[in-house]
PDB file of N, CA, C and O in Angstrom:
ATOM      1  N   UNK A   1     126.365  89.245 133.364  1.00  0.00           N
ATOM      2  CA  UNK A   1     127.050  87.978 133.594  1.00  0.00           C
ATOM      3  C   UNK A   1     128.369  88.244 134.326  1.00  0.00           C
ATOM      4  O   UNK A   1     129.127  89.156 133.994  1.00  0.00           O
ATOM      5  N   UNK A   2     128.615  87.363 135.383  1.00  0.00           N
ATOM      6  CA  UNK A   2     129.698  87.652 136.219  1.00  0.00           C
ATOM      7  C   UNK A   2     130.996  87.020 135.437  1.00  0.00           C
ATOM      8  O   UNK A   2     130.906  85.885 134.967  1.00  0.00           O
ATOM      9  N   UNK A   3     132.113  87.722 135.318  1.00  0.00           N
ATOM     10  CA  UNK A   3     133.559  87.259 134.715  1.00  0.00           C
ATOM     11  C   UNK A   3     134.240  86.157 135.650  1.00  0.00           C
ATOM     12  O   UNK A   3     135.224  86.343 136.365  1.00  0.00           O
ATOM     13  N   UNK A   4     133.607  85.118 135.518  1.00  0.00           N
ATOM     14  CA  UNK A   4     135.024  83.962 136.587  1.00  0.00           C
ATOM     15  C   UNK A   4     136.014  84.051 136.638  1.00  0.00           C
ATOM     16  O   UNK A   4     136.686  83.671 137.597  1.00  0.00           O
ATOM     17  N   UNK A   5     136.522  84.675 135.454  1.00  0.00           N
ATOM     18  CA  UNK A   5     137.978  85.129 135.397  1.00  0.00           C
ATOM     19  C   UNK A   5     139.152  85.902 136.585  1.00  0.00           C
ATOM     20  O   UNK A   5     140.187  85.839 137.249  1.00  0.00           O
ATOM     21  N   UNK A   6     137.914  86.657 136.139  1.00  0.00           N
ATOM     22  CA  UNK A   6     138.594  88.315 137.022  1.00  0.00           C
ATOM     23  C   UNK A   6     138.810  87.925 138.726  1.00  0.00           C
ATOM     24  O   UNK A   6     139.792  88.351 139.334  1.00  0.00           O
ATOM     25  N   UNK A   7     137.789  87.089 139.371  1.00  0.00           N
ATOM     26  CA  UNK A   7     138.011  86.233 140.782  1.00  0.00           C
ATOM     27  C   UNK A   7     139.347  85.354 140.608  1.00  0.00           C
ATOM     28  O   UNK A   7     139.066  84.259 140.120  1.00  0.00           O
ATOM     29  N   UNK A   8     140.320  85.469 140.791  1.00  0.00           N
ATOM     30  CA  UNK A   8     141.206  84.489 141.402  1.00  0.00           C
ATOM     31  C   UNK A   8     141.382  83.097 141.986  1.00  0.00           C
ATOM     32  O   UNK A   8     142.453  83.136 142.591  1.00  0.00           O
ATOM     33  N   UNK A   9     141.029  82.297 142.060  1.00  0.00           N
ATOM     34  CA  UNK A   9     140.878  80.990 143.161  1.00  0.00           C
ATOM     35  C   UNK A   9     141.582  81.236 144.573  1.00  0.00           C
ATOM     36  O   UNK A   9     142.772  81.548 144.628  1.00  0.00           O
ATOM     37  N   UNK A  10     140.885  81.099 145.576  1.00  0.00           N
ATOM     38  CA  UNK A  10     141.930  81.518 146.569  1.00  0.00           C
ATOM     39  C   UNK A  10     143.315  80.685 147.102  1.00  0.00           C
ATOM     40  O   UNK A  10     144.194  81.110 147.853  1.00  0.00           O
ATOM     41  N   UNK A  11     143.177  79.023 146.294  1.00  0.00           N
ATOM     42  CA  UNK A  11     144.147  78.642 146.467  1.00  0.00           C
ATOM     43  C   UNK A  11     144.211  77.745 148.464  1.00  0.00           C
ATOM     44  O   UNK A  11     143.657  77.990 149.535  1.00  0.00           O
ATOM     45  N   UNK A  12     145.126  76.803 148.010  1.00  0.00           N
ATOM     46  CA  UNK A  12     144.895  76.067 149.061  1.00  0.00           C
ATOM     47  C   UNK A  12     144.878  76.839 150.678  1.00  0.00           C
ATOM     48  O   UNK A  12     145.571  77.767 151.093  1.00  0.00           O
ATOM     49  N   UNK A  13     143.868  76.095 151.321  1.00  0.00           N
ATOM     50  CA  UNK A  13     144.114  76.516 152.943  1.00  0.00           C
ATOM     51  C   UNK A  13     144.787  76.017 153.943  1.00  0.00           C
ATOM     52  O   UNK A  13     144.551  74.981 154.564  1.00  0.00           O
ATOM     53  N   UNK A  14     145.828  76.951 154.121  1.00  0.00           N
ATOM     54  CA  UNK A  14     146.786  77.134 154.880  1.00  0.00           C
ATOM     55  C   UNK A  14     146.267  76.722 156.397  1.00  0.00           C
ATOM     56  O   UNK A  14     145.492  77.583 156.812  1.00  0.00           O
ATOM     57  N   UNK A  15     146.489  75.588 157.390  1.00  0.00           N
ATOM     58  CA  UNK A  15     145.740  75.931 159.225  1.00  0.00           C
ATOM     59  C   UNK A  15     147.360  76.456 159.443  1.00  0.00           C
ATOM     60  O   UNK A  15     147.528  77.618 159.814  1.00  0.00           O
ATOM     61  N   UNK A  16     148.621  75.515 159.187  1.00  0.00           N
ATOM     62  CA  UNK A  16     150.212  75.580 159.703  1.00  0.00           C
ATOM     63  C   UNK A  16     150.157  76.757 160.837  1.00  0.00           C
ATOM     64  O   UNK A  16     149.981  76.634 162.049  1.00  0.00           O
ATOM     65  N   UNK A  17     150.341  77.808 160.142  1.00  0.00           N
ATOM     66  CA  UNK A  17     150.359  79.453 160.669  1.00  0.00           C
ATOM     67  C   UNK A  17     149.803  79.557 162.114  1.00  0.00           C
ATOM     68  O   UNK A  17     150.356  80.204 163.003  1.00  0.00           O
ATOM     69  N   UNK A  18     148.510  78.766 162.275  1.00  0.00           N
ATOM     70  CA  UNK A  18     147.571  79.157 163.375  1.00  0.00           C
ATOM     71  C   UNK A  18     148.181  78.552 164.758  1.00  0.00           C
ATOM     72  O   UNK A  18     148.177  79.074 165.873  1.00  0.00           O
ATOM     73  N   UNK A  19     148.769  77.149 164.303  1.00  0.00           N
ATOM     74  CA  UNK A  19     149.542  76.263 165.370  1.00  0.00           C
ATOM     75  C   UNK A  19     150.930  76.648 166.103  1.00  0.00           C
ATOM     76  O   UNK A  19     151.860  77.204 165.519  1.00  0.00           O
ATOM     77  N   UNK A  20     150.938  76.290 167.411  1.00  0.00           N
ATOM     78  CA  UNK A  20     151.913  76.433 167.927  1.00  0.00           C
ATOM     79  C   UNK A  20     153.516  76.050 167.446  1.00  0.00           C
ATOM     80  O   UNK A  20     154.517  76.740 167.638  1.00  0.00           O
ATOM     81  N   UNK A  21     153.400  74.350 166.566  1.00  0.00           N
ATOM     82  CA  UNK A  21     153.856  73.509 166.429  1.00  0.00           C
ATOM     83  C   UNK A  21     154.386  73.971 164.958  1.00  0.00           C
ATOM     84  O   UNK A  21     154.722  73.047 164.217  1.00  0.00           O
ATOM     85  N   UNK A  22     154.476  75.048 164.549  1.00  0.00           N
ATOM     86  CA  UNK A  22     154.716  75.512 163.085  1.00  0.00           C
ATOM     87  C   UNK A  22     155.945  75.016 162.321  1.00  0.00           C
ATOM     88  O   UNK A  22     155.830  74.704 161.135  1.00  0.00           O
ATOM     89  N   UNK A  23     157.045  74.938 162.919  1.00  0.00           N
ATOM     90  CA  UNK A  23     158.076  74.430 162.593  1.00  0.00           C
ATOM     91  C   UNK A  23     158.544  72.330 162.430  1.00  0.00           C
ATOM     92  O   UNK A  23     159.611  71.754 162.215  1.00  0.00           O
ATOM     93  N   UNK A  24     157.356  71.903 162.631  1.00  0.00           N
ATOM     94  CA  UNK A  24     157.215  70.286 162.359  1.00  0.00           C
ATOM     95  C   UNK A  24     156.940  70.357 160.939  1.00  0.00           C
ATOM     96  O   UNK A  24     156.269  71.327 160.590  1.00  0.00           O
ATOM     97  N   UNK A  25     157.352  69.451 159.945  1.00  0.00           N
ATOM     98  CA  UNK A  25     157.173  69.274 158.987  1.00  0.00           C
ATOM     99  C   UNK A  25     156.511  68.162 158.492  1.00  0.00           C
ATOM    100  O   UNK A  25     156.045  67.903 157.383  1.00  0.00           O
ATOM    101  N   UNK A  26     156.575  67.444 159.741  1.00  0.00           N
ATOM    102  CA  UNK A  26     155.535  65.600 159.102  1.00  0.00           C
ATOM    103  C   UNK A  26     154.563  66.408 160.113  1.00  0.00           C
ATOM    104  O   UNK A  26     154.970  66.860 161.183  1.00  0.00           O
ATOM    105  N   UNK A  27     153.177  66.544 159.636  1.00  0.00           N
ATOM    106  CA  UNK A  27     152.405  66.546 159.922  1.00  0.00           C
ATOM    107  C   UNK A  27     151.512  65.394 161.225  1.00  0.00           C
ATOM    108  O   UNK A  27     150.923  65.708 162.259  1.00  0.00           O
ATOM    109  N   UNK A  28     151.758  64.014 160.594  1.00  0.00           N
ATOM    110  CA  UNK A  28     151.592  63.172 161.579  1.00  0.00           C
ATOM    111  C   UNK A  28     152.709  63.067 162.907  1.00  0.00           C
ATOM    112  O   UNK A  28     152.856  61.986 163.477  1.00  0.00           O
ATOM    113  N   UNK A  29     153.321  64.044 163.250  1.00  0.00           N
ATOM    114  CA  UNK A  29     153.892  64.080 164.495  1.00  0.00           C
ATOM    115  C   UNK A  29     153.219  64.978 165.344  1.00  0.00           C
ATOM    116  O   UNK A  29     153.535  64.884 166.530  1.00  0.00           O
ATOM    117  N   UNK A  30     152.174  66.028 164.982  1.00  0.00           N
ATOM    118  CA  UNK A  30     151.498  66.657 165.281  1.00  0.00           C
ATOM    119  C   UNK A  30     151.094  65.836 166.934  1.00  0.00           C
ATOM    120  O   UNK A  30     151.302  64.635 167.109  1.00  0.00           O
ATOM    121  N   UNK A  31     150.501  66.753 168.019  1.00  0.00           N
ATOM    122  CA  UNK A  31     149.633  65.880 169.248  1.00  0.00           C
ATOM    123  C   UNK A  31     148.490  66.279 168.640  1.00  0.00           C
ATOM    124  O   UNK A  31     148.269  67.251 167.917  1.00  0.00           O
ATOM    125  N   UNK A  32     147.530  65.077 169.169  1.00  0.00           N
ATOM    126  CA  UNK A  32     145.900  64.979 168.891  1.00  0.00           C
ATOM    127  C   UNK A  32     145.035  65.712 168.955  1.00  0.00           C
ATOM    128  O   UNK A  32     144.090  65.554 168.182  1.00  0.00           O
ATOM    129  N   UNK A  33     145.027  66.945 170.032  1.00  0.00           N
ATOM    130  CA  UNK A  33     144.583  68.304 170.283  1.00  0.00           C
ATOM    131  C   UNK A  33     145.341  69.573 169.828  1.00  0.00           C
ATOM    132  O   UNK A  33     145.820  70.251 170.737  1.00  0.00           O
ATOM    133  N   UNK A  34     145.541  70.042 168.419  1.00  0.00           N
ATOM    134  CA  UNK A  34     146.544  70.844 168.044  1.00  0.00           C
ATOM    135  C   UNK A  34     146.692  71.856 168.900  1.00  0.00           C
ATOM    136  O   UNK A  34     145.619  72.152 169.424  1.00  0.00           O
ATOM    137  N   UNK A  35     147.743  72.612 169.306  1.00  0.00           N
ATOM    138  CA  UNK A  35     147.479  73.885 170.582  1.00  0.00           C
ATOM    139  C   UNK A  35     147.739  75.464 169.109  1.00  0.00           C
ATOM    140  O   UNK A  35     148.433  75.708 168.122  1.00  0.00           O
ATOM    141  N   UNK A  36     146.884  75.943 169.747  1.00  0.00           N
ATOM    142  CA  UNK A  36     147.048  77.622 168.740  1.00  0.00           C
ATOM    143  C   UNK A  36     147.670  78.237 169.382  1.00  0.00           C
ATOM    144  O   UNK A  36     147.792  78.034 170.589  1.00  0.00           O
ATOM    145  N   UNK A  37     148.379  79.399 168.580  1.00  0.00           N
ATOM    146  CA  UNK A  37     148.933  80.371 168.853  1.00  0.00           C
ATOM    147  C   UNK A  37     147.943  81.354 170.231  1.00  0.00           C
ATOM    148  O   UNK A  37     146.742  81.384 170.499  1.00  0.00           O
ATOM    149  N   UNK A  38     148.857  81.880 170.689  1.00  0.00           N
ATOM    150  CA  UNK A  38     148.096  83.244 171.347  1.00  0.00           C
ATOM    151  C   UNK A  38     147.797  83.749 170.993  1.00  0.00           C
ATOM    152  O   UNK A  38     148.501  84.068 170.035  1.00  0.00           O
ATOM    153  N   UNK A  39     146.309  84.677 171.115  1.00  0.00           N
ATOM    154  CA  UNK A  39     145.734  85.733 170.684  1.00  0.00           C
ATOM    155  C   UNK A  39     145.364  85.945 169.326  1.00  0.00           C
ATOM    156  O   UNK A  39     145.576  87.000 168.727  1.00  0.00           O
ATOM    157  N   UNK A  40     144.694  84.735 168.740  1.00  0.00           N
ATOM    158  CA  UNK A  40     144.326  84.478 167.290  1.00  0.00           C
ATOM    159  C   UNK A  40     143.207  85.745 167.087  1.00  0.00           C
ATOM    160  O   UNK A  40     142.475  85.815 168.075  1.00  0.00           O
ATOM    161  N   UNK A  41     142.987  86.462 166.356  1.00  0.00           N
ATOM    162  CA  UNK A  41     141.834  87.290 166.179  1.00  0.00           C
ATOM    163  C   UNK A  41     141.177  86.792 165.144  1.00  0.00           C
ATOM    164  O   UNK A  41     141.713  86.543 164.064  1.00  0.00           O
ATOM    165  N   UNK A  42     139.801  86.589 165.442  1.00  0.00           N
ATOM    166  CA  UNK A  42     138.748  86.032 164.270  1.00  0.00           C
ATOM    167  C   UNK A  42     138.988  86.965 163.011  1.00  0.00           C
ATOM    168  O   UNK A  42     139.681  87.973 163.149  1.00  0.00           O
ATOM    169  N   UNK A  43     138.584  86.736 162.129  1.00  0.00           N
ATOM    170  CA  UNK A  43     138.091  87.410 160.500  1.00  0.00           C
ATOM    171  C   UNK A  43     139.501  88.324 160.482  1.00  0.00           C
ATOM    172  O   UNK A  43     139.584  89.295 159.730  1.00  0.00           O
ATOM    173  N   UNK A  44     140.518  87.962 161.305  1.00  0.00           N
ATOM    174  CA  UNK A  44     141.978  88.545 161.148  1.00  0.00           C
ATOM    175  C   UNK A  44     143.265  87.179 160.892  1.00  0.00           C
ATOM    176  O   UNK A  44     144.091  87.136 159.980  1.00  0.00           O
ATOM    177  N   UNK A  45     143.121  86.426 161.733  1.00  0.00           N
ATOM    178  CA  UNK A  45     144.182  85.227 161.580  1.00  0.00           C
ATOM    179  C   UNK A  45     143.201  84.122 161.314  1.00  0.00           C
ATOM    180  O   UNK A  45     143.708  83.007 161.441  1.00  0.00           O
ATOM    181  N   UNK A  46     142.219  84.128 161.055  1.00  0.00           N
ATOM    182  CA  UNK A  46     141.393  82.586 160.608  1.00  0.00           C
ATOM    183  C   UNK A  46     139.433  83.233 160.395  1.00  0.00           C
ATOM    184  O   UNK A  46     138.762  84.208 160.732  1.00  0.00           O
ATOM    185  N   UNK A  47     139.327  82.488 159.959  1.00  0.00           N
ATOM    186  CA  UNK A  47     137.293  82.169 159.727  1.00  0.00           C
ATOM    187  C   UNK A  47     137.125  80.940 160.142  1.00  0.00           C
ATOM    188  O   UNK A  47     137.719  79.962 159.690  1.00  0.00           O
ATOM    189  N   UNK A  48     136.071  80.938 161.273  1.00  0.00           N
ATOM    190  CA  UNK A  48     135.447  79.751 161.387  1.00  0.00           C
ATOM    191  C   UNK A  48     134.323  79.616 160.769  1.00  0.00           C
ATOM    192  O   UNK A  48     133.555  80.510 160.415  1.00  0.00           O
ATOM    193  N   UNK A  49     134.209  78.297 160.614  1.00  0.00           N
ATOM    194  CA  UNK A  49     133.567  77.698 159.667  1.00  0.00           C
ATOM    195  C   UNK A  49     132.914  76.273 160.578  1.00  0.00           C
ATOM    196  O   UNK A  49     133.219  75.733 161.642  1.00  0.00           O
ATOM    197  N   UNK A  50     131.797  76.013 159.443  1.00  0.00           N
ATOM    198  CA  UNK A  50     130.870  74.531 159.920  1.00  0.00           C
ATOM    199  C   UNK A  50     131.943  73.410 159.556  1.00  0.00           C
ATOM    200  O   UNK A  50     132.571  73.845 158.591  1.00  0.00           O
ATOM    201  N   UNK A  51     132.191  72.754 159.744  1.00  0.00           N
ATOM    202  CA  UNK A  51     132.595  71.246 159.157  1.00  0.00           C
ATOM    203  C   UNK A  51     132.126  71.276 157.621  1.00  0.00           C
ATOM    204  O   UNK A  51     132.983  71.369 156.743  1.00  0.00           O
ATOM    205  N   UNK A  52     130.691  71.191 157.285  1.00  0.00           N
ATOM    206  CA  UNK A  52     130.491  71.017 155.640  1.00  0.00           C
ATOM    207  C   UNK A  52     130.870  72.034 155.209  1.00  0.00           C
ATOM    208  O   UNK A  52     131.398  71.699 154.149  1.00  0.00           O
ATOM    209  N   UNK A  53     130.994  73.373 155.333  1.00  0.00           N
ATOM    210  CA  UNK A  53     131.933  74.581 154.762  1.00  0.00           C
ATOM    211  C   UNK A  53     133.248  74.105 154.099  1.00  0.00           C
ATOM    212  O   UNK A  53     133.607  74.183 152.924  1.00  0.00           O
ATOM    213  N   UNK A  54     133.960  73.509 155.361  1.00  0.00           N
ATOM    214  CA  UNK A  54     135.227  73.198 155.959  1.00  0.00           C
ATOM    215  C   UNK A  54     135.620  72.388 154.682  1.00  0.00           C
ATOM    216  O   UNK A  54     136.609  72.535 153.964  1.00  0.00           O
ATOM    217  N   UNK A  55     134.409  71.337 154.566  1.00  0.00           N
ATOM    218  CA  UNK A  55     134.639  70.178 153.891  1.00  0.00           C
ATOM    219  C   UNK A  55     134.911  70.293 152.650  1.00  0.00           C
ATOM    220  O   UNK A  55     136.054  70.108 152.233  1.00  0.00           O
ATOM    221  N   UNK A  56     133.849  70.636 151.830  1.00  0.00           N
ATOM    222  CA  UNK A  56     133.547  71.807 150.529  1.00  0.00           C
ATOM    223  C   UNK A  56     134.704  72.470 150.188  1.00  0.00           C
ATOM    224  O   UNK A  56     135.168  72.280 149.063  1.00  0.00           O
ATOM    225  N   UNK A  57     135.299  73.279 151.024  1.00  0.00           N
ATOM    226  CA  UNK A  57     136.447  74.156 150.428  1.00  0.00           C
ATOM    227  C   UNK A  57     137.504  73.424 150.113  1.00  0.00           C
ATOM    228  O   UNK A  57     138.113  73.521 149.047  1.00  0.00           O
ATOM    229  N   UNK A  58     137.892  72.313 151.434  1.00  0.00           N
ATOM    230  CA  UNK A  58     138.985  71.698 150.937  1.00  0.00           C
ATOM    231  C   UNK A  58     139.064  70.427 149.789  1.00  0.00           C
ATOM    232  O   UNK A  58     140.032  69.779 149.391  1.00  0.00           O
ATOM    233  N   UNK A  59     137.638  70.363 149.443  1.00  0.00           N
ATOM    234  CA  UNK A  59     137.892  69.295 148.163  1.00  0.00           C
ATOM    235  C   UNK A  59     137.818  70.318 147.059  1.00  0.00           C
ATOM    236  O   UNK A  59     138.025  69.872 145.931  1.00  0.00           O
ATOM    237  N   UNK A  60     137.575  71.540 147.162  1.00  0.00           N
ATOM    238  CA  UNK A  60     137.276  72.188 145.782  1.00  0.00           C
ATOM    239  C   UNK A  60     139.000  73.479 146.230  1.00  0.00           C
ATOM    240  O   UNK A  60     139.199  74.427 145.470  1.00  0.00           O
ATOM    241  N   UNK A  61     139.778  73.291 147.214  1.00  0.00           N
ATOM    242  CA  UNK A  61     140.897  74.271 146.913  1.00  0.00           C
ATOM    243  C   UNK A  61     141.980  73.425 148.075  1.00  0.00           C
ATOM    244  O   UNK A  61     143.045  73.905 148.462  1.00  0.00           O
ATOM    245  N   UNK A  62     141.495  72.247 148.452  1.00  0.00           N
ATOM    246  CA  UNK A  62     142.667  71.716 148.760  1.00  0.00           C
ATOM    247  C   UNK A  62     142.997  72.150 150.073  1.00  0.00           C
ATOM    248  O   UNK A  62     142.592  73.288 150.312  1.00  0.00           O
ATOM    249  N   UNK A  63     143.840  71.376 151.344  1.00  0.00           N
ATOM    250  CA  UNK A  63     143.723  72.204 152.843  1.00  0.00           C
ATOM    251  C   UNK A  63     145.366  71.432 153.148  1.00  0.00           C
ATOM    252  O   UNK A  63     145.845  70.620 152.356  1.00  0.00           O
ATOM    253  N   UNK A  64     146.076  71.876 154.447  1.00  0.00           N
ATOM    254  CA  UNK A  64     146.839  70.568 154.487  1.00  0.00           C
ATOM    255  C   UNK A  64     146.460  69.780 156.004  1.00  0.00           C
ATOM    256  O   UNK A  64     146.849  68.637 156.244  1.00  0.00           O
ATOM    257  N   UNK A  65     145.557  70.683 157.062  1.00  0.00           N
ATOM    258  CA  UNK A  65     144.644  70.016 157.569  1.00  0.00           C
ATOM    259  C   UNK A  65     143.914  70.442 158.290  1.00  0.00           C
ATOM    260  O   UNK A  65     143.734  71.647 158.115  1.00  0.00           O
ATOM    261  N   UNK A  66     143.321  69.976 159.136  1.00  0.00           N
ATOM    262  CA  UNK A  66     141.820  70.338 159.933  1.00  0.00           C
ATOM    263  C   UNK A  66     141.747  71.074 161.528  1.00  0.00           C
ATOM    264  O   UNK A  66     141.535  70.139 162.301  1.00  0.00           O
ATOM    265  N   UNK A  67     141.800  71.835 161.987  1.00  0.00           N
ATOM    266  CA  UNK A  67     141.580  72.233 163.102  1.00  0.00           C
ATOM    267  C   UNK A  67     140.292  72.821 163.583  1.00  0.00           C
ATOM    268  O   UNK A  67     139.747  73.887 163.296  1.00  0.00           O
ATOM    269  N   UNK A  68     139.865  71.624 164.581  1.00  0.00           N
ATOM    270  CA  UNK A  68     138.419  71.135 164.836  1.00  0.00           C
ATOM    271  C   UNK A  68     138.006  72.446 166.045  1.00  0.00           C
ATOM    272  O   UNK A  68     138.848  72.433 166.943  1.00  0.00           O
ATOM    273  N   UNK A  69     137.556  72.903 166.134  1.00  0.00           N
ATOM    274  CA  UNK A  69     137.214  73.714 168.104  1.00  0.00           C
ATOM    275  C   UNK A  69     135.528  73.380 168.035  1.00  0.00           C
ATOM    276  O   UNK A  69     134.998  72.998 166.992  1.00  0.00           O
ATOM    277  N   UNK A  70     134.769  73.587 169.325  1.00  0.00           N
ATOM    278  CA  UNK A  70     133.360  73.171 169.761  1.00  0.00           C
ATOM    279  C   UNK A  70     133.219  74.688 170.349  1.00  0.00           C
ATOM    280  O   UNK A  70     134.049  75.522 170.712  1.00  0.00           O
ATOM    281  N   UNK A  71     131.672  74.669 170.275  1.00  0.00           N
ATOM    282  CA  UNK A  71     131.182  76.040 170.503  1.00  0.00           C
ATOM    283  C   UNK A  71     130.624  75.690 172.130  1.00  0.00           C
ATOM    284  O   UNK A  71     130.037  74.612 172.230  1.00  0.00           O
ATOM    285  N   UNK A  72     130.708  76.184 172.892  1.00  0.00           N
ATOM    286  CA  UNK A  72     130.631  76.397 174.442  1.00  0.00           C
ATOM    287  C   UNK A  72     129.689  77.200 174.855  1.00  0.00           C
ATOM    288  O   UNK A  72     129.768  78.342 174.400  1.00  0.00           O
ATOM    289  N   UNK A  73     128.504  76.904 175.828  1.00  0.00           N
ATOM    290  CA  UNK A  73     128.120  77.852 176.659  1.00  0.00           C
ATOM    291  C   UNK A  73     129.117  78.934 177.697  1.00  0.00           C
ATOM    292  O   UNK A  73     130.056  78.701 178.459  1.00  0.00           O
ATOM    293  N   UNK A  74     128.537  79.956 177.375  1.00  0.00           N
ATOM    294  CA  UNK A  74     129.757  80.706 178.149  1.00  0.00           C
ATOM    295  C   UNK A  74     128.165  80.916 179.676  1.00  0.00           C
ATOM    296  O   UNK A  74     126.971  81.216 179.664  1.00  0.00           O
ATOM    297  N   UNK A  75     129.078  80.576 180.595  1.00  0.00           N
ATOM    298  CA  UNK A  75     127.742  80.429 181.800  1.00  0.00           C
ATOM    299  C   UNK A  75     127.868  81.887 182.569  1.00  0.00           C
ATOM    300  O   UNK A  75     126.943  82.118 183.347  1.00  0.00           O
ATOM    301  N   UNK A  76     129.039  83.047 182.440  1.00  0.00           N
ATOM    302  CA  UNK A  76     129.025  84.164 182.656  1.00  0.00           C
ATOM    303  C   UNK A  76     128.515  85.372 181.851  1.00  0.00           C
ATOM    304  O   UNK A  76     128.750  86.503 182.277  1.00  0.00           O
ATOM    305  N   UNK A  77     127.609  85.133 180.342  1.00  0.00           N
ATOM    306  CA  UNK A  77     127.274  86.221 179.103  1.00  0.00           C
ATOM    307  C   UNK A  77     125.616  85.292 179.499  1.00  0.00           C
ATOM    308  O   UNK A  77     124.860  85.669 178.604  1.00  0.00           O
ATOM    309  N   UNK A  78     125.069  84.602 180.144  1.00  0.00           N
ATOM    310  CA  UNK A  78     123.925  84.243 179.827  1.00  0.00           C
ATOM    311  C   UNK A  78     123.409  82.797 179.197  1.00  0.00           C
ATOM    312  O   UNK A  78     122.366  82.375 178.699  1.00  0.00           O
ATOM    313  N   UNK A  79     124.764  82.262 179.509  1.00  0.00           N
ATOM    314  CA  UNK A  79     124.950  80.689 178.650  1.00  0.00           C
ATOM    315  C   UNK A  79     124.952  80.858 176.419  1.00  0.00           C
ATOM    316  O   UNK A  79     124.663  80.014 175.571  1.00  0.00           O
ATOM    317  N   UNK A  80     125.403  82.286 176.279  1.00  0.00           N
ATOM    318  CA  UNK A  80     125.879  82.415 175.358  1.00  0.00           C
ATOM    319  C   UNK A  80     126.901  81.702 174.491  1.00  0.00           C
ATOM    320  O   UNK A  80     128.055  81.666 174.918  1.00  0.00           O
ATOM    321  N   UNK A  81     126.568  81.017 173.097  1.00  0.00           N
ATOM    322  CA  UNK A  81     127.694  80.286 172.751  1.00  0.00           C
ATOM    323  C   UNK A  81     128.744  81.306 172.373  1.00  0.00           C
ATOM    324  O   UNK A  81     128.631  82.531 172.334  1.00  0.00           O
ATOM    325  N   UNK A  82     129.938  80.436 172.064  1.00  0.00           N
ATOM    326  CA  UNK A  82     131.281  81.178 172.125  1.00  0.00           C
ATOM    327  C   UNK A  82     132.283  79.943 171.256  1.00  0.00           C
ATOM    328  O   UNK A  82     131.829  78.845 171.580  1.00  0.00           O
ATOM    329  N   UNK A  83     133.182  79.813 170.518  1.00  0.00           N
ATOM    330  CA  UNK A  83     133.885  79.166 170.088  1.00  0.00           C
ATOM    331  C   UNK A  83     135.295  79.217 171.004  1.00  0.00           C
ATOM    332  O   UNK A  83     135.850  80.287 171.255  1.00  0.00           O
ATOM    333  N   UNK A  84     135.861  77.759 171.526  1.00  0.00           N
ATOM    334  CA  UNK A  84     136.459  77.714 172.872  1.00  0.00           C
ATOM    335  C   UNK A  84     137.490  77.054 171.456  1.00  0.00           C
ATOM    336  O   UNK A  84     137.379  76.032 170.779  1.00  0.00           O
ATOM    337  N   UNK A  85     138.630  78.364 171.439  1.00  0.00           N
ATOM    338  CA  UNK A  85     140.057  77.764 170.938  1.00  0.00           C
ATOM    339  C   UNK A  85     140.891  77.522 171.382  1.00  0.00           C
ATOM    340  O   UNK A  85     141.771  77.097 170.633  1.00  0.00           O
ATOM    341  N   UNK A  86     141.186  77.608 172.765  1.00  0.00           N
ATOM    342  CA  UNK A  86     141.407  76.846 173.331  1.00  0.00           C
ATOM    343  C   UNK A  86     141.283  75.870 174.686  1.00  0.00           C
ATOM    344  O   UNK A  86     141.687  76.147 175.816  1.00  0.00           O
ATOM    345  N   UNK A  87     140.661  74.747 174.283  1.00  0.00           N
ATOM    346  CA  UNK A  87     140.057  73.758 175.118  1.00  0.00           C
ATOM    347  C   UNK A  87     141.310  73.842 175.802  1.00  0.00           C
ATOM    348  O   UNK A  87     142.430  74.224 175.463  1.00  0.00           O
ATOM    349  N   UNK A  88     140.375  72.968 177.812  1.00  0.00           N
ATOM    350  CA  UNK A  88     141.198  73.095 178.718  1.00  0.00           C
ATOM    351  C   UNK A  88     141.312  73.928 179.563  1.00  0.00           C
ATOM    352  O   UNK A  88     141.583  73.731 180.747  1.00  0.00           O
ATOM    353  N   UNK A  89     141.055  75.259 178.862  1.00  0.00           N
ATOM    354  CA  UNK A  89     141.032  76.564 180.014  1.00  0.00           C
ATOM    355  C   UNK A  89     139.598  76.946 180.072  1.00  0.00           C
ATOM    356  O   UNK A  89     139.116  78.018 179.705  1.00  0.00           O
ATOM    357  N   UNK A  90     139.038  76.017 180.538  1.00  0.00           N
ATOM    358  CA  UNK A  90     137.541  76.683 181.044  1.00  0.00           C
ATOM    359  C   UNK A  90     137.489  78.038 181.475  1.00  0.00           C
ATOM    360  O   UNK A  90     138.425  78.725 181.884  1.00  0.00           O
ATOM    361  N   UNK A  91     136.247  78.358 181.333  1.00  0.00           N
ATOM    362  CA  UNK A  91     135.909  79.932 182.057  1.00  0.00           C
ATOM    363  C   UNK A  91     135.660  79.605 183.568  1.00  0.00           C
ATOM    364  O   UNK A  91     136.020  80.321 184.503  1.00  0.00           O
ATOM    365  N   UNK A  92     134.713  77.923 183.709  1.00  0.00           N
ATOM    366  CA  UNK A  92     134.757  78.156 185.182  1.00  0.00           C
ATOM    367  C   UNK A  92     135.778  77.187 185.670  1.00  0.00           C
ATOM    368  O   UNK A  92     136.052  77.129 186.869  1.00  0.00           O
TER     369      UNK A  92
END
């Protein structure tokens, strides 16, 4: 039998950190397309995740909000998807 204990909760998810805009404190002043930092490294400064992942975690540990990206054909790897963080700078 596994100890629930001994796991920790990981406690609410943090996006703030990832955004350019880090230093705003009302959230709703935010622009509509949040802009990220430079040079985010996956499974280092964030996990992407599905939306119902997304969803799930933050009703069961709480978030303070959502940063959406779309997965892209990349038309130079073979029309390979790719997660485009930041929209706007197309490849072509």
């Amino acid at each position: 039998m596994i100890n629930v204990e001994a796991y920790p909760r990981p406690g609410r998810l943090i996006n703030r950190g990832l955004i350019k805009y880090d230093v705003i404190d009302d959230l709703d002043l935010l622009p509509g397309t949040l802009e990220l930092k430079d040079h985010l490294l996956e499974h280092h400064d964030y996990e992407a995740v599905s939306r119902k992942v997304f969803d799930l975690l933050c009703k069961w540990y709480g978030c303070d909000f959502e940063i959406a990206r779309c997965l892209k054909a990349d038309p130079f790897r073979n029309n390979r998807l790719y997660l485009d963080l930041y929209p706007g700078t197309d490849l072509v």
